[in-house]
N, CA, C and O atoms as CSV, one atom per row, in Angstrom:
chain,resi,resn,atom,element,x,y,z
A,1,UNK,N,N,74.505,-109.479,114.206
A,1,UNK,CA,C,73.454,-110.329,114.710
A,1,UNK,C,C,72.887,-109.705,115.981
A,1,UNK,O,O,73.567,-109.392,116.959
A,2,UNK,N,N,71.962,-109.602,115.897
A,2,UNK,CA,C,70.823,-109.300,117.305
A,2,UNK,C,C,71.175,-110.618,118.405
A,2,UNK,O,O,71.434,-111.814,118.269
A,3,UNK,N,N,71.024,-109.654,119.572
A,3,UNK,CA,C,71.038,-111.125,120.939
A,3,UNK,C,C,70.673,-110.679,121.698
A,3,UNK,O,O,71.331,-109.735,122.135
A,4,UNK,N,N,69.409,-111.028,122.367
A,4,UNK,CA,C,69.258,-110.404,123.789
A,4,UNK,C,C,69.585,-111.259,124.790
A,4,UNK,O,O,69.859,-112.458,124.729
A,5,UNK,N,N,69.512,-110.276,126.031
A,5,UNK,CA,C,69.937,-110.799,127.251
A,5,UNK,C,C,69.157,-111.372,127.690
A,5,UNK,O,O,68.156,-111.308,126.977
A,6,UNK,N,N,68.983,-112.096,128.739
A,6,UNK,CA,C,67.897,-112.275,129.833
A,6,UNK,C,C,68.604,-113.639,130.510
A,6,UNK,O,O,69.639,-114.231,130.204
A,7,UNK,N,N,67.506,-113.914,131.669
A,7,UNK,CA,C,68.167,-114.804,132.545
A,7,UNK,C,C,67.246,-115.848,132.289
A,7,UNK,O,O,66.035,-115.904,132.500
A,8,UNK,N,N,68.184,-116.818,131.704
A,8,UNK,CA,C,67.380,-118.301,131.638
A,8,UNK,C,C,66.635,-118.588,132.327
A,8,UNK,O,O,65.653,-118.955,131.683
A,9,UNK,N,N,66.413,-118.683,133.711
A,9,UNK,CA,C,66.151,-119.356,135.001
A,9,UNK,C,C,64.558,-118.596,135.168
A,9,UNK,O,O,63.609,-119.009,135.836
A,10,UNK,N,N,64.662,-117.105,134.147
A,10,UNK,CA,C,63.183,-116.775,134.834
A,10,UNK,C,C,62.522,-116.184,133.252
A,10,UNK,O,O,61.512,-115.484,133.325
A,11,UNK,N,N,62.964,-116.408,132.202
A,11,UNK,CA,C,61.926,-116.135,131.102
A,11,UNK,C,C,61.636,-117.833,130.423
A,11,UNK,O,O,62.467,-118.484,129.789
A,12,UNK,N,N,60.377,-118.220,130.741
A,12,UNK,CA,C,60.665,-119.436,129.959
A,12,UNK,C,C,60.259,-119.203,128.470
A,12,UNK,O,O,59.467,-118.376,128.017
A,13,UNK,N,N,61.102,-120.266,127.741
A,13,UNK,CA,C,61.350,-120.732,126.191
A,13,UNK,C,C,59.717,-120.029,125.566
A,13,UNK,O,O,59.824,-119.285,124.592
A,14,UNK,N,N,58.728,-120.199,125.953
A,14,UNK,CA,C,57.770,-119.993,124.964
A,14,UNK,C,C,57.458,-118.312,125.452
A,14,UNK,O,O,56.398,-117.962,124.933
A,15,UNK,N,N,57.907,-117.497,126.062
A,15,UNK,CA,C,58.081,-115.879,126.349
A,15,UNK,C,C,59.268,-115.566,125.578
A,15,UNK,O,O,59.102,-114.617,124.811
A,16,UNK,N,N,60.162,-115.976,125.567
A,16,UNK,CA,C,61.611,-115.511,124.547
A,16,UNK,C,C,61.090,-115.318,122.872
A,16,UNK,O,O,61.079,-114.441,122.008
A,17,UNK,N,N,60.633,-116.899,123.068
A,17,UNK,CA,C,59.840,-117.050,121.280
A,17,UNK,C,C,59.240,-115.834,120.949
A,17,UNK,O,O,59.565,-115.016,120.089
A,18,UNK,N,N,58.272,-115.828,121.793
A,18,UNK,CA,C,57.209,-114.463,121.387
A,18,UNK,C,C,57.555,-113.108,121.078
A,18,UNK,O,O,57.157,-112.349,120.194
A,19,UNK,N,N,58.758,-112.917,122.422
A,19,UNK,CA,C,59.706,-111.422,122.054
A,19,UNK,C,C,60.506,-111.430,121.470
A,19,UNK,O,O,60.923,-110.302,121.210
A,20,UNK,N,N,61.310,-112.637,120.834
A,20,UNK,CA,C,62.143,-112.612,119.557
A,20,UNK,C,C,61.092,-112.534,118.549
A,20,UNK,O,O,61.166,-111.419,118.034
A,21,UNK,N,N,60.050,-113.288,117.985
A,21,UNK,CA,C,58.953,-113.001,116.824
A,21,UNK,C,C,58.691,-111.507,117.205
A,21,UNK,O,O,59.584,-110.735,116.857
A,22,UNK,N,N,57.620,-110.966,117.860
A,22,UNK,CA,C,57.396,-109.419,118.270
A,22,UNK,C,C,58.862,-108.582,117.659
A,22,UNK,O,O,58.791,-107.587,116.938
A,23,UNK,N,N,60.227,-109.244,118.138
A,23,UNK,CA,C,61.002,-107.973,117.873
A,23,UNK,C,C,61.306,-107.809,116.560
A,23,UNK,O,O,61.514,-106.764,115.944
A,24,UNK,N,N,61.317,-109.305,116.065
A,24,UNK,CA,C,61.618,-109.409,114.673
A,24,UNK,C,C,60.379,-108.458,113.686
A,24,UNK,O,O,60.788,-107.574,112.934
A,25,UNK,N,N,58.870,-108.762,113.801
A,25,UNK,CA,C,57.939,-108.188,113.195
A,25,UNK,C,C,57.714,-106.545,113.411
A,25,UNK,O,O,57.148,-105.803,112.608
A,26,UNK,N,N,58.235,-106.203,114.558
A,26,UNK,CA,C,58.890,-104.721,114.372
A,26,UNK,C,C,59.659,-103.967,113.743
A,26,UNK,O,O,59.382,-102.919,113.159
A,27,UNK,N,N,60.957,-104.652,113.882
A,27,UNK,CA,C,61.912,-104.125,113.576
A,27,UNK,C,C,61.851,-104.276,111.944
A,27,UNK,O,O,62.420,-103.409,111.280
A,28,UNK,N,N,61.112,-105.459,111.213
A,28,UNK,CA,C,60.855,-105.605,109.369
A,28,UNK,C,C,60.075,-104.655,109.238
A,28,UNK,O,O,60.420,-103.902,108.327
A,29,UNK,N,N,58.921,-104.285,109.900
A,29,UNK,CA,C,58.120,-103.525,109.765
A,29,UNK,C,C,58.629,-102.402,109.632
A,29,UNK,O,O,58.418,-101.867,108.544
A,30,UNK,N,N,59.403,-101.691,110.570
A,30,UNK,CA,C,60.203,-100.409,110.267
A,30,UNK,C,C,61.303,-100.572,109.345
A,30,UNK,O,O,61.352,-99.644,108.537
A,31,UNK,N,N,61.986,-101.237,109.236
A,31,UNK,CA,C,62.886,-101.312,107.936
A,31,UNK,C,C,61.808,-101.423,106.233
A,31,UNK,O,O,62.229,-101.092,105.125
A,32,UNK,N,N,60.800,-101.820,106.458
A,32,UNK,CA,C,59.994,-101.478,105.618
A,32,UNK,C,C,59.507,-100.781,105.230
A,32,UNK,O,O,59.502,-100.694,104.002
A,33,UNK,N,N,58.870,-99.947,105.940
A,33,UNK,CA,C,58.807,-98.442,106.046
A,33,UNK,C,C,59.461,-97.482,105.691
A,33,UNK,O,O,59.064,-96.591,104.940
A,34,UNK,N,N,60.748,-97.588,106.299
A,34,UNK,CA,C,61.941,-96.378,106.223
A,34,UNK,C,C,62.409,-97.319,104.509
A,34,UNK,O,O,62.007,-96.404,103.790
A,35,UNK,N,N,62.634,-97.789,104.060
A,35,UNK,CA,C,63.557,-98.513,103.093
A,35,UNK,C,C,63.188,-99.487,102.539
A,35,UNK,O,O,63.741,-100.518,102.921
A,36,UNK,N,N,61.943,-99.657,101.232
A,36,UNK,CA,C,61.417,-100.613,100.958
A,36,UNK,C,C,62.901,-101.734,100.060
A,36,UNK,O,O,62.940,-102.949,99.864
A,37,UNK,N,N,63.586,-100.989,99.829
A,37,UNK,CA,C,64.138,-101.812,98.894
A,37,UNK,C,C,65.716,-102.436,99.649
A,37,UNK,O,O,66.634,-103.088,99.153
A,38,UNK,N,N,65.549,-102.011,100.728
A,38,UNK,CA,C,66.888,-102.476,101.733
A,38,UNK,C,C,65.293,-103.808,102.195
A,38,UNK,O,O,65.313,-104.792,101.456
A,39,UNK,N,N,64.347,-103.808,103.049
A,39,UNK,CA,C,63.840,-104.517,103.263
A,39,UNK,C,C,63.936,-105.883,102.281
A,39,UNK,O,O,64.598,-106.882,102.561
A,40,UNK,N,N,63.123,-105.698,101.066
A,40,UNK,CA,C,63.705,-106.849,99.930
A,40,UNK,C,C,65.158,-107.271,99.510
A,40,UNK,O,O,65.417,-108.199,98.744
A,41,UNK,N,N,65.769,-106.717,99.926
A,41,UNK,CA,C,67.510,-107.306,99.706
A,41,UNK,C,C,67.959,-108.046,101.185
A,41,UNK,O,O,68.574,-109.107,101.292
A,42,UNK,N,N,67.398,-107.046,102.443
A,42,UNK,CA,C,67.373,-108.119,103.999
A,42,UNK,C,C,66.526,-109.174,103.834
A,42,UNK,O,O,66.982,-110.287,104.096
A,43,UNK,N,N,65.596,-109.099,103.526
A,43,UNK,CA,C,64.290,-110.863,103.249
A,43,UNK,C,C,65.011,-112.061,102.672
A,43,UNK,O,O,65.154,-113.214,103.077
A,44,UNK,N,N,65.440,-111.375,101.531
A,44,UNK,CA,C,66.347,-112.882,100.519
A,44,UNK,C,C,67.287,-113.025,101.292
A,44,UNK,O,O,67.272,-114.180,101.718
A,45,UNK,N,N,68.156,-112.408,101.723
A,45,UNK,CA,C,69.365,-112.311,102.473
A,45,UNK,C,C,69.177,-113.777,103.716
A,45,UNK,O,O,69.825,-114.813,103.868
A,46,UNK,N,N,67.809,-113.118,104.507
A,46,UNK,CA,C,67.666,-113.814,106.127
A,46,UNK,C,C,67.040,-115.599,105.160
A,46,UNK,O,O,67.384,-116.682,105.633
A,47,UNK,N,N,66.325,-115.533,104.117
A,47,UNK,CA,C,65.716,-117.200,103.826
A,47,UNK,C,C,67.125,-117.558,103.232
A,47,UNK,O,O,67.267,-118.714,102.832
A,48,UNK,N,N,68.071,-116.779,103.144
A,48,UNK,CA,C,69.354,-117.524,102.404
A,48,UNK,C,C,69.885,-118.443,103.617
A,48,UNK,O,O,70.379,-119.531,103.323
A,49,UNK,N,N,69.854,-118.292,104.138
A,49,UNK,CA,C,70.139,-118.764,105.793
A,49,UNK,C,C,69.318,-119.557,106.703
A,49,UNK,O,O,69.673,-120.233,107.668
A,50,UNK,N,N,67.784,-119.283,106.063
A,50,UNK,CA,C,67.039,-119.883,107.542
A,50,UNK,C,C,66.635,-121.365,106.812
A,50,UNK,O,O,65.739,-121.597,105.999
A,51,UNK,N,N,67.684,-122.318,107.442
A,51,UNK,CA,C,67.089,-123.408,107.022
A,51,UNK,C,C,67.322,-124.252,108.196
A,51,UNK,O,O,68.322,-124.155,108.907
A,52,UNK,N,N,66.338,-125.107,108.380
A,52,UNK,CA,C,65.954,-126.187,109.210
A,52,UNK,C,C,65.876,-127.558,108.744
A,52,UNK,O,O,64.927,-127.844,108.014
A,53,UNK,N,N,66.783,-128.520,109.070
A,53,UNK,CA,C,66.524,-129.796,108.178
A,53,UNK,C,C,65.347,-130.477,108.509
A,53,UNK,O,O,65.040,-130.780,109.662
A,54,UNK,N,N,64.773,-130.689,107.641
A,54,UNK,CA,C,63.134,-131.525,107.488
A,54,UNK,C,C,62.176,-130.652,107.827
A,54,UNK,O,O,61.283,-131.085,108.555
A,55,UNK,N,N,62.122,-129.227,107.392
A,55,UNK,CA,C,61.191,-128.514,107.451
A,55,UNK,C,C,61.698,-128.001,106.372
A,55,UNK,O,O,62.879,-127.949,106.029
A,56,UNK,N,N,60.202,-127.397,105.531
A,56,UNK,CA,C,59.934,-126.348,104.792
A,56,UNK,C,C,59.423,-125.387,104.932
A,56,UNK,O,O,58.220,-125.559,105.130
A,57,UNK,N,N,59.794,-124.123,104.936
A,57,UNK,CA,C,59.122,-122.894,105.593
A,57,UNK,C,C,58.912,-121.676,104.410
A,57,UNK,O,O,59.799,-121.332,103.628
A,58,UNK,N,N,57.726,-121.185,104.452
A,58,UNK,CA,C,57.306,-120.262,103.421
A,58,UNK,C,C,57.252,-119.072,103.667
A,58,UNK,O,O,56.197,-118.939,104.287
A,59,UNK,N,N,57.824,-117.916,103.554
A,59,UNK,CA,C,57.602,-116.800,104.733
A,59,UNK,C,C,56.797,-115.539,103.612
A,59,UNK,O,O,57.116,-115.105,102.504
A,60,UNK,N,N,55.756,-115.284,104.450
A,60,UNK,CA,C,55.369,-114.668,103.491
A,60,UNK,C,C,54.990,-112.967,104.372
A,60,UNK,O,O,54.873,-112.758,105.579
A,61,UNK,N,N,54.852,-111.774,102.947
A,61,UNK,CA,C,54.869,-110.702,103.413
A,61,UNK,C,C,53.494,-110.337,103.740
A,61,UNK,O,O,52.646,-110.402,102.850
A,62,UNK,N,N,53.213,-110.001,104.794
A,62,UNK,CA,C,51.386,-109.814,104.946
A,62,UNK,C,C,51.134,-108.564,105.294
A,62,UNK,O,O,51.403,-108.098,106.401
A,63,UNK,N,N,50.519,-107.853,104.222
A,63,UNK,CA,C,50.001,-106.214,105.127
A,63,UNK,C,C,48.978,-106.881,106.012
A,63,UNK,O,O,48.095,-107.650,105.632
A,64,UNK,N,N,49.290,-106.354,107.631
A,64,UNK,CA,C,48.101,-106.153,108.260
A,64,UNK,C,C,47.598,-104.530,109.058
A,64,UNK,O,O,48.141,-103.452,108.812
A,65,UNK,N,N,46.644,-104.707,109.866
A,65,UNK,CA,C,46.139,-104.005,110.534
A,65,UNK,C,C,47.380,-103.513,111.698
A,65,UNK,O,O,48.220,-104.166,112.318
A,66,UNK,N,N,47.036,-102.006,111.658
A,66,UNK,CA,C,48.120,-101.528,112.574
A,66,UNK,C,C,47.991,-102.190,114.160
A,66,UNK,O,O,48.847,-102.058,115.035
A,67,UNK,N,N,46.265,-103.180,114.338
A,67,UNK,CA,C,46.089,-103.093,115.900
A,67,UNK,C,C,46.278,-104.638,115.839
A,67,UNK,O,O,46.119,-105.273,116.882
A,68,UNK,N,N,46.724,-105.516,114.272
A,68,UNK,CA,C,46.596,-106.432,114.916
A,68,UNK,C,C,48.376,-106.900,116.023
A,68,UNK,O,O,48.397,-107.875,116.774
């Protein structure tokens, strides 16, 4: 499992969000890249797990733009 550090007291909650999403959409992105088919066996793997009670979440794969 991934964990970063930082000090509670001076990153607030909606800056963490952003650099956990950012690190996450990197790091798929390059595992995608290097290893399309390790990528599709990590995807099913991470929704086997990501559940939230009373939410439904759809995650979907999106080619975008390298600048967006």
């Amino acid at each position: 499992m991934t964990e970063f550090e930082y000090n509670r007291d001076e990153v607030p909650q909606e800056v963490l969000l952003e650099l956990v999403l950012d690190f996450n959409r990197n790091f798929a992105g390059y595992v995608k890249e290097v290893d399309a088919d390790l990528f599709e066996r990590a995807k099913d793997y991470a929704r086997s797990f990501t559940e939230v009670e009373g939410y439904d979440i759809t995650f979907l794969d999106i080619e975008g733009d390298e600048n967006d």
